[in-house]
N, C-alpha and C positions, 0 to 999 in steps of 0.2 A: 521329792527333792533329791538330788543326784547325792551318792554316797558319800563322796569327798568332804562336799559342804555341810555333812549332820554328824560327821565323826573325827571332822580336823581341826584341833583348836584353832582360832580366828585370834591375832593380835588386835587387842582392843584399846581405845582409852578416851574415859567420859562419855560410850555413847558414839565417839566416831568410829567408822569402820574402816580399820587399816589393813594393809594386804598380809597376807602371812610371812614371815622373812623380812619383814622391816625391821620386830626391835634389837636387833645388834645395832643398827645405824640409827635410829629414830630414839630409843631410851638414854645410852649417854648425851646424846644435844638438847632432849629436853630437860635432862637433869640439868645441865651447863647449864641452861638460861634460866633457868626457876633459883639456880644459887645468884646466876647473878642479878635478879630481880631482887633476889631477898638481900642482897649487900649494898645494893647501887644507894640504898637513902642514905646509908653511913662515908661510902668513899666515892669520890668522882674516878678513880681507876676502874671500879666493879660499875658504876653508872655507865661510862664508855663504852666497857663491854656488853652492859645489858644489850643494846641498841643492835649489834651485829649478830649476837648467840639468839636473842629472840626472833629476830629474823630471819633465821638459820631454821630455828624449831619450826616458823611457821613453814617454811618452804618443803621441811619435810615431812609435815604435814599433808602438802599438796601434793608431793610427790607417791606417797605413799597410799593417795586415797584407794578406795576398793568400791567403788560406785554398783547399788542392781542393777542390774539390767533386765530391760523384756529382749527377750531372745528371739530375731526375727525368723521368719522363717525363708526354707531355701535349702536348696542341696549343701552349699557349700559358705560358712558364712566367715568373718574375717578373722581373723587368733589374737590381731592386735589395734589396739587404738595405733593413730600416725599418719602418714602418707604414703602411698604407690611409690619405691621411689623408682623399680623395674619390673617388666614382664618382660621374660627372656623366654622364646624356645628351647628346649631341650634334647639332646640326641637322645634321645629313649623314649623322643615323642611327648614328653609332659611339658608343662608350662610354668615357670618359677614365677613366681609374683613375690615379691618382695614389697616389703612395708616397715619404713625408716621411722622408726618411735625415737622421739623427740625430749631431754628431759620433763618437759610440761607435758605428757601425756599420762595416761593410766598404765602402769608398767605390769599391769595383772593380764596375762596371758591366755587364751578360752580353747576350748577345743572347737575345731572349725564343723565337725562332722558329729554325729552320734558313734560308736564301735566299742573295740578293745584298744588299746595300748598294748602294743604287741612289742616294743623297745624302747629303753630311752638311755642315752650314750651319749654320757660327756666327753668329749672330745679336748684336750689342751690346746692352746693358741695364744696367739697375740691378739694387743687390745688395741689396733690403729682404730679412726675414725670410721661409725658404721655405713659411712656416705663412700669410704673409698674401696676401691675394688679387691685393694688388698685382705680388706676387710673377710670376704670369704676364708680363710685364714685363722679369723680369729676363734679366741675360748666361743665352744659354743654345746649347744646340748641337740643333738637328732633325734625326735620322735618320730614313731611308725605305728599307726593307726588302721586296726581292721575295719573294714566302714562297707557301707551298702556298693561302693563306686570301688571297693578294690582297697591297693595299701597306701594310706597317705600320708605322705611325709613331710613334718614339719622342723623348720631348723630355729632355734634361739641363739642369736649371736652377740656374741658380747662387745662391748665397743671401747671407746678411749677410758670413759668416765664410768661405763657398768661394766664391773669387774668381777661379778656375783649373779650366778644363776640359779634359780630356786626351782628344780620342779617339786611338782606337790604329789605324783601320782607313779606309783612302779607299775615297771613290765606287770600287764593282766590284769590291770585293773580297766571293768565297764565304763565308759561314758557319755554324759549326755550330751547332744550341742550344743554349745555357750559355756561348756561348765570350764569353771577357773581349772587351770594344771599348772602353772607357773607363772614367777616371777622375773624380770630380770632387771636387777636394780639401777637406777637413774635410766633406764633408756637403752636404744640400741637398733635392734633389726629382728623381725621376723620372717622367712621362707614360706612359704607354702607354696607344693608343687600339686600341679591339677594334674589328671587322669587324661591322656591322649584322650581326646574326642568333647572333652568339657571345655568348652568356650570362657573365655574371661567375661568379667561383668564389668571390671572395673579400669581403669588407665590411669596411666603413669601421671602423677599432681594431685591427684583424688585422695582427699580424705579419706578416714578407716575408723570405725571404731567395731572393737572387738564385741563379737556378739548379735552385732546389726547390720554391720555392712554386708549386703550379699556379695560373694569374689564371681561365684559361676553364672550363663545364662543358661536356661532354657532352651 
């Protein structure tokens, strides 16, 4: 089992499996709705509120899942659950594929290849929408991965509503393909630029999920 996942405490509760870096956001809203559950029989004020703060907890519940995965196989596979939302050329010969995570996706991030972690470098920015161009711009974190195809580089960008970037793993740490390396809370955009000569697999509307989707062909 890759190191990350036998040495990194795992946010947990009851049983369900949450992503690491959620309980800042996910422990105060569940307190919030278990008071107001435990008030709402005595006041119709704390009744009212139950109704909106537990559906609050549940959603971040949803948001925060950390689903296993079987890890498919392939040269190069996806970093993020979402959609394609571009494949652009690059002057340096690589190919950016871009993949627009959706709040209702799995906001837990994989490594697309097996290598090192040779960088990771947060970068300041703004939080416009992850759909607009601007967006390149925004808070974002740059990884750089030693891998069998050379150095590959992955971008995590932050968007209007994910303001919080988790990664889980420093410069020189080994990993495996598939293995979680970050978060990035409520959603956003993921980069991944291919190696001149590595074909896409995938196009632009196409579904992702991280772990399974293969990005390169053959």
């Amino acid at each position: 089992m890759p190191h990350s996942q036998t040495s990194a405490p795992r946010d947990s509760l009851r049983g369900v499996r949450l992503a690491r870096g959620a309980s800042p956001w996910l422990l105060p809203t569940l307190a919030t709705a278990a008071l107001s559950l435990t008030r709402a029989r005595k006041s119709g004020r704390w009744a009212a509120a139950a109704v909106p703060t537990t559906a609050l907890a549940a959603g971040m519940l949803w948001f925060f899942r950390d689903p296993e995965r079987e890890i498919a196989q392939g040269r190069v596979i996806s970093p993020a659950d979402g959609v394609v939302q571009s494949i652009m050329p690059w002057k340096d010969g690589r190919t950016r594929v871009a993949i627009f995570m959706s709040p209702l996706n799995v906001h837990v991030n994989r490594a697309p290849l097996a290598g090192t972690v040779t960088s990771v470098e947060h970068i300041p920015g703004g939080f416009v929408p992850a759909f607009n161009k601007e967006s390149e711009n925004n808070e974002r974190v740059v990884w750089h991965f030693d891998t069998e195809l050379g150095d590959i580089e992955m971008v995590q960008i932050a968007g209007a509503v994910a303001r919080r970037i988790v990664p889980y793993l420093p410069a020189g740490t080994k990993v495996e393909q598939g293995e979680r390396i970050g978060l990035i809370r409520f959603g956003s955009r993921v980069d991944i630029y291919l190696p001149e000569g590595v074909e896409v697999a995938v196009e632009v509307g196409q579904a992702t999920t991280a772990g399974v989707t293969r990005i390169d062909r053959d």
